[in-house]
C-alpha positions as CSV (number, residue, x, y, z in Angstrom):
1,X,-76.9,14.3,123.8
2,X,-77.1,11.7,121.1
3,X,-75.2,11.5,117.7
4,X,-77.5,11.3,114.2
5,X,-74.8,8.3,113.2
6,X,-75.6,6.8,116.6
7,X,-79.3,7.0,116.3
8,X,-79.3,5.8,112.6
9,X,-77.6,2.6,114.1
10,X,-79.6,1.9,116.8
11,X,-82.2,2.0,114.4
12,X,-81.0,-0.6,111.9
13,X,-80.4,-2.9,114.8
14,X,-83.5,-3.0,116.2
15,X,-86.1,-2.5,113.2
16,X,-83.7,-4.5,111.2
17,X,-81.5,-7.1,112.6
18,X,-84.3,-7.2,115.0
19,X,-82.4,-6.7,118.4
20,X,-84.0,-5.5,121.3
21,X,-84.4,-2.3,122.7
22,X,-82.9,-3.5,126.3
23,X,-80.4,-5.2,124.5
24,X,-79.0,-2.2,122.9
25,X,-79.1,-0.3,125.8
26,X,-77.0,-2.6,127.4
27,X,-74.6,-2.5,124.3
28,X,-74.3,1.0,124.6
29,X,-73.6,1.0,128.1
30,X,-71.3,-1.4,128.0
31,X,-69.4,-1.0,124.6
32,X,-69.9,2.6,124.1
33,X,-69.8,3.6,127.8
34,X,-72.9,5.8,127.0
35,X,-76.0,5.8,129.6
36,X,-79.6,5.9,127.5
37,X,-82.7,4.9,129.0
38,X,-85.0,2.7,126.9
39,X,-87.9,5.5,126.4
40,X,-85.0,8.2,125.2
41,X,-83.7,5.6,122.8
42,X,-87.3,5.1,121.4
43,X,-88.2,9.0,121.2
44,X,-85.2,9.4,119.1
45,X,-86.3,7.0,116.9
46,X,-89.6,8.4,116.9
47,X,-88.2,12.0,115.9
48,X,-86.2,10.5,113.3
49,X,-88.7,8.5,111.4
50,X,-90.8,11.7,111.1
51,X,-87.9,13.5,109.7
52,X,-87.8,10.7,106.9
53,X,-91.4,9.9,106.4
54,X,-91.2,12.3,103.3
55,X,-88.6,10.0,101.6
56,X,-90.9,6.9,103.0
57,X,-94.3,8.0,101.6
58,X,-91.3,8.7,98.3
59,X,-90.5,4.6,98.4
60,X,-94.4,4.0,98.2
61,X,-95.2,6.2,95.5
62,X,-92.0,4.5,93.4
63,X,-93.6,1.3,94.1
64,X,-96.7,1.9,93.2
65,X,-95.6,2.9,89.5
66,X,-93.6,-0.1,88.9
67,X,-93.3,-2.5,86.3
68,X,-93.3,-5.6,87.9
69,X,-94.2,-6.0,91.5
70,X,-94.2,-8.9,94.3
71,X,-96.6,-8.4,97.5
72,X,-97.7,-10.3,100.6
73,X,-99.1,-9.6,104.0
74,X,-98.7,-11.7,107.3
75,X,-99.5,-10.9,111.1
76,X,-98.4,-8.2,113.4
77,X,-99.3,-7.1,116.7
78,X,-100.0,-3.4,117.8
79,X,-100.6,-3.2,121.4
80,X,-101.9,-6.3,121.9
81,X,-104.4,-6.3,119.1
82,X,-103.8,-8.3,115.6
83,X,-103.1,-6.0,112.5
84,X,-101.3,-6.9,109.4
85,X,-97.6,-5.8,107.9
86,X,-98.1,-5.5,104.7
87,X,-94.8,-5.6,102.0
88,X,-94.6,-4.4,98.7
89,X,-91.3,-4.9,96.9
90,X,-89.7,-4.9,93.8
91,X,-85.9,-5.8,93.1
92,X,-84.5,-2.6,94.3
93,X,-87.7,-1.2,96.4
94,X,-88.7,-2.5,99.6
95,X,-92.4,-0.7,101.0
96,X,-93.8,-1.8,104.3
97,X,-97.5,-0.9,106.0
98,X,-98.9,-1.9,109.1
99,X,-102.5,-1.6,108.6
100,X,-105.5,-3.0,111.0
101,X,-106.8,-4.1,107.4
102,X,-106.0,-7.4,105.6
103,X,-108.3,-6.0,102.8
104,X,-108.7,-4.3,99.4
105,X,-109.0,-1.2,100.9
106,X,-105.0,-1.0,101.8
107,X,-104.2,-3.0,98.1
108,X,-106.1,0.3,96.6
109,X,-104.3,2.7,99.3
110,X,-100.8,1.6,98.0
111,X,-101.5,0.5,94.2
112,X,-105.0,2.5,93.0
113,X,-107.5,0.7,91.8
114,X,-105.5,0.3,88.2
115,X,-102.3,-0.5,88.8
116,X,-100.6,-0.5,85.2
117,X,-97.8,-2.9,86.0
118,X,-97.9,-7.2,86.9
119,X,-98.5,-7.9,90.3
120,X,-97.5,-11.0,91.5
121,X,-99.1,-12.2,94.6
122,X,-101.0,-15.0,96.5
123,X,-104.5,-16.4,96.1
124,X,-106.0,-13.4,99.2
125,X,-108.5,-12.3,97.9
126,X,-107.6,-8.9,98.7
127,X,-105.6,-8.5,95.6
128,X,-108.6,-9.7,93.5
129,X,-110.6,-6.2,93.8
130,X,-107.7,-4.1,92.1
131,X,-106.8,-4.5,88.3
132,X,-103.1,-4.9,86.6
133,X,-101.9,-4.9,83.5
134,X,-101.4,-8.7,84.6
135,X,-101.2,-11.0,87.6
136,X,-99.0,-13.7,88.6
137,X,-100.9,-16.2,90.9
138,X,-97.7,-18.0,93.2
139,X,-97.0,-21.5,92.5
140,X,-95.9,-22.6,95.3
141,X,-99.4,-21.8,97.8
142,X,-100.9,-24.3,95.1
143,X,-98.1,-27.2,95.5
144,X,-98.2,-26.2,99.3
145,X,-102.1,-27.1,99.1
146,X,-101.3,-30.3,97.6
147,X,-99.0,-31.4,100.1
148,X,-101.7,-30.5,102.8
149,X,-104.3,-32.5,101.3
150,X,-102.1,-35.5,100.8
151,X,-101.7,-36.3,104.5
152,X,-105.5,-36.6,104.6
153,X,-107.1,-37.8,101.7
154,X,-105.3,-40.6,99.7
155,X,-108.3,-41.3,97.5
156,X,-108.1,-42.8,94.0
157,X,-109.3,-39.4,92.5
158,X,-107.7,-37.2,94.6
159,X,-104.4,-38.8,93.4
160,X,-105.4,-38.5,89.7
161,X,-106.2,-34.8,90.2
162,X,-102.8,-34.4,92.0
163,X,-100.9,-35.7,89.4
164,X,-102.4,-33.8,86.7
165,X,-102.3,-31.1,88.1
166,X,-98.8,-31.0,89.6
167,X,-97.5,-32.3,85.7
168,X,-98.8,-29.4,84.5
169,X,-97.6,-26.3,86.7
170,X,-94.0,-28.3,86.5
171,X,-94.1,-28.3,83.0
172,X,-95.0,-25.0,82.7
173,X,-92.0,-23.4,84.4
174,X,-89.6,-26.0,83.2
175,X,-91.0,-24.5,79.8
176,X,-90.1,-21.0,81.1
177,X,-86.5,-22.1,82.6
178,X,-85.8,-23.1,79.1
179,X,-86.7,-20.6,76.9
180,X,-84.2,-19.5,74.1
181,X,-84.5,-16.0,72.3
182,X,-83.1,-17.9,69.3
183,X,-86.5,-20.4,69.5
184,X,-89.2,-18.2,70.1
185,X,-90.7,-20.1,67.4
186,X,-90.6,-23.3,69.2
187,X,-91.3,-21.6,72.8
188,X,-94.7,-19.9,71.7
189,X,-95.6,-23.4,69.8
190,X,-95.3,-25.2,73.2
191,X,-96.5,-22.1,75.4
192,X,-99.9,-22.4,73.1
193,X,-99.7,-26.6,73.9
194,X,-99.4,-25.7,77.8
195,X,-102.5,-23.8,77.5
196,X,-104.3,-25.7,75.9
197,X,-103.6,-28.2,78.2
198,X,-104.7,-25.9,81.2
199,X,-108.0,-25.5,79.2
200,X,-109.1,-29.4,79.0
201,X,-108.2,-29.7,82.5
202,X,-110.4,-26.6,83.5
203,X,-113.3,-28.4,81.7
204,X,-112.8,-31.9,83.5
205,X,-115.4,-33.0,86.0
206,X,-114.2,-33.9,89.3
207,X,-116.2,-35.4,92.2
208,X,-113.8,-35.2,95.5
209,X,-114.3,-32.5,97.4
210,X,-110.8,-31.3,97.5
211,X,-110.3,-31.5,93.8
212,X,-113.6,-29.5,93.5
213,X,-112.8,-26.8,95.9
214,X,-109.1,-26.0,94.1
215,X,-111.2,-26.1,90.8
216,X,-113.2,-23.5,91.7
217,X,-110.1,-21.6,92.6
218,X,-107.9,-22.6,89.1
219,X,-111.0,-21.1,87.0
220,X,-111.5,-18.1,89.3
221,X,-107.7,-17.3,88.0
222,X,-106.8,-19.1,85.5
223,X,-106.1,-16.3,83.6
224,X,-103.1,-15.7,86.0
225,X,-101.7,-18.8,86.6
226,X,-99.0,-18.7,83.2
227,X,-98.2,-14.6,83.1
228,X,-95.0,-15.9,83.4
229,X,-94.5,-17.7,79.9
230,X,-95.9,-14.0,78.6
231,X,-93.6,-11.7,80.2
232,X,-90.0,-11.3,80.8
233,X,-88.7,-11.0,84.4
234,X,-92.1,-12.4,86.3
235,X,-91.7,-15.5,88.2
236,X,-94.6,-18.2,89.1
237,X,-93.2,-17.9,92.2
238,X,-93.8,-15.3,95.2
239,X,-90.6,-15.9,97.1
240,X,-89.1,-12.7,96.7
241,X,-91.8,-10.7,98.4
242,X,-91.9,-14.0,101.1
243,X,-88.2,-13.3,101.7
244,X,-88.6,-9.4,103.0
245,X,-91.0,-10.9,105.1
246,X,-88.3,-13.3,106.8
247,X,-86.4,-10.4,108.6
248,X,-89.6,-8.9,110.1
249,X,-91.3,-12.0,111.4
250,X,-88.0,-12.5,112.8
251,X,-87.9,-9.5,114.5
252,X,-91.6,-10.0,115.5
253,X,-90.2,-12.3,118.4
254,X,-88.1,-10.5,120.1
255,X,-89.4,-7.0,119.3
256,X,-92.9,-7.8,120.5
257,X,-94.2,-5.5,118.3
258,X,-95.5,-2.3,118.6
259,X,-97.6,-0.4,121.5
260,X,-99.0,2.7,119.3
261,X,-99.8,3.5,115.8
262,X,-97.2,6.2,115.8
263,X,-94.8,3.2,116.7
264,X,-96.1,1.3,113.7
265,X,-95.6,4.0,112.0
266,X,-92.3,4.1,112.6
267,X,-91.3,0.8,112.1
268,X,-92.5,0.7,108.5
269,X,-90.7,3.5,107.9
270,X,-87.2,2.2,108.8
271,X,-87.7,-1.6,108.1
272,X,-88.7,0.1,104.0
273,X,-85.6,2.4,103.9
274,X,-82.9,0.0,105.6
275,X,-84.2,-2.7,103.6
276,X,-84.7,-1.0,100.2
277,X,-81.2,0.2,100.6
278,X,-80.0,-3.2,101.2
279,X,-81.8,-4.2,97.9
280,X,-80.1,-1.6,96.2
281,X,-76.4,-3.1,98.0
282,X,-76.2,0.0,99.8
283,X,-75.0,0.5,103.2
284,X,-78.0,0.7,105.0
285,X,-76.7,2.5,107.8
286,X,-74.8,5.2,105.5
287,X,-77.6,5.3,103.8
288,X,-80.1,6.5,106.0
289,X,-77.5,8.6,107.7
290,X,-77.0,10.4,104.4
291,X,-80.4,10.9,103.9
292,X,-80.8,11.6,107.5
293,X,-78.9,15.1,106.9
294,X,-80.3,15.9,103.8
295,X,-83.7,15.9,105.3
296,X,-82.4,18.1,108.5
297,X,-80.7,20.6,106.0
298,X,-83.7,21.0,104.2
299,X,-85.7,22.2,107.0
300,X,-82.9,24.5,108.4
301,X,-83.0,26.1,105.0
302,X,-86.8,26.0,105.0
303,X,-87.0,27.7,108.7
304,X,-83.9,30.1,107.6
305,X,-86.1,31.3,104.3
306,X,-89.3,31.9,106.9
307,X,-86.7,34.3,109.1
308,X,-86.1,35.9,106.3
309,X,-89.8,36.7,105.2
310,X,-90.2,37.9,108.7
């Protein structure tokens, strides 16, 4: 009753652009002049997404071999109950999980418990169980923490600790934003100065609270605070795994979530290969489509060869 093209696109609107499932039955009604009810719409989805969770359970395993690789988790609801989407994205791969876990367990599900490439990531100490060829530690949770602290503790050592502190991640990455092949020389000179410079402060004795509690979680990683001035193509930032994250929560609002775990299920599975394919400046809608009827001819060819053993 229902087109593949026309289930592909209902798709990307809702798990993607985020809009409604009512919505789109009224779009189709109205535009299309085609009658759907909401639970038909959904049941398509749901036969689709295991048609493709080959190619999705694909995306993770691409992910999980990569060289550099940008994760983050925030809050989803699954019938009523608090889990966690959890992304995992490089520059052209986009892998989402919806898990009832914030923990290790689901960092070692997707990564192992070696994971041979840099991961760059928050302070949650999920990510602390697993190890990486290297870690990037995001900049910006620790200038965010700064700002927090400001608007309630304006002491004279707290404001000492700031600044230090603050001068030295800037410098850093205004040391990475101006590095020349031609003066690698002169880059690994001040690289080793940075450093140092992390070192003393490490070793600095610090009696407000605040300054004492972010010590404790400087020299917990400060071996992966500057992987950035060490490798090529890591940021100190964790924005691009931040900004996959943008399209979901926004579709958290108005999508309410989901009601089962086969739901969740299949909203990881569409949000990773509309959004991957988007990554890659694909069409997402062709693209899915395209894989779409790979997928379907090679089960007709599978069920054809069973006939034939018969």
């Amino acid at each position: 009753m229902i087109g593949l093209r026309l289930v592909v696109f209902t798709a990307w609107l809702h798990y993607l652009v985020g809009v409604s499932v009512s919505n789109i039955v009224r779009i189709l009604s109205v535009v299309c002049r085609f009658k759907i009810s909401s639970g038909g719409l959904t049941q398509a989805w749901k036969k689709l997404s295991l048609l493709l969770e080959p190619l999705y359970h694909d995306l993770g395993q691409r992910v999980s071999t990569s060289a550099v690789l940008n994760a983050d988790e925030t809050g989803w609801r699954l019938n009523g109950i608090t889990h966690w989407l959890w992304c995992f994205t490089t520059k052209e791969l986009c892998y989402y999980l919806i898990t009832k876990s914030r923990g290790s367990p689901v960092v070692e599900h997707v990564l192992g418990t070696l994971f041979k490439g840099i991961l760059i990531c928050d302070f949650w100490g999920a990510y602390n169980k697993i190890k990486a060829l290297a870690k990037q530690r995001c900049f910006y949770h620790l200038f965010t923490e700064l700002t927090k602290v400001d608007k309630h503790n304006t002491s004279p050592a707290w404001k000492a600790f700031r600044k230090k502190l603050a001068r030295l991640l800037k410098d850093a990455v205004r040391l990475s934003q101006g590095k020349n092949p031609a003066q690698i020389t002169i880059f690994d000179r001040r690289k080793a100065r940075v450093s140092h410079r992390l070192e003393q402060f490490l070793e600095e004795t610090y009696h407000d609270n605040d300054a004492k509690r972010l010590m404790k979680r400087l020299k917990r990683h400060k071996n992966e605070l500057f992987t950035f001035l060490e490798y090529e193509n890591v940021s100190p930032y964790n924005n691009h795994a931040e900004q996959q994250m943008r399209k979901p929560v926004l579709t958290r609002k108005v999508c309410q979530q989901n009601r089962s775990d086969q739901g969740a299920k299949t909203q990881a599975v569409f949000m990773s290969l509309f959004r991957s394919a988007e990554l890659q400046g694909r069409n997402p809608v062709e693209s899915a489509l395209s894989l779409a009827r790979a997928s379907i001819g090679k089960e007709m060819a599978s069920e054809h060869e069973l006939k034939l053993a018969a």
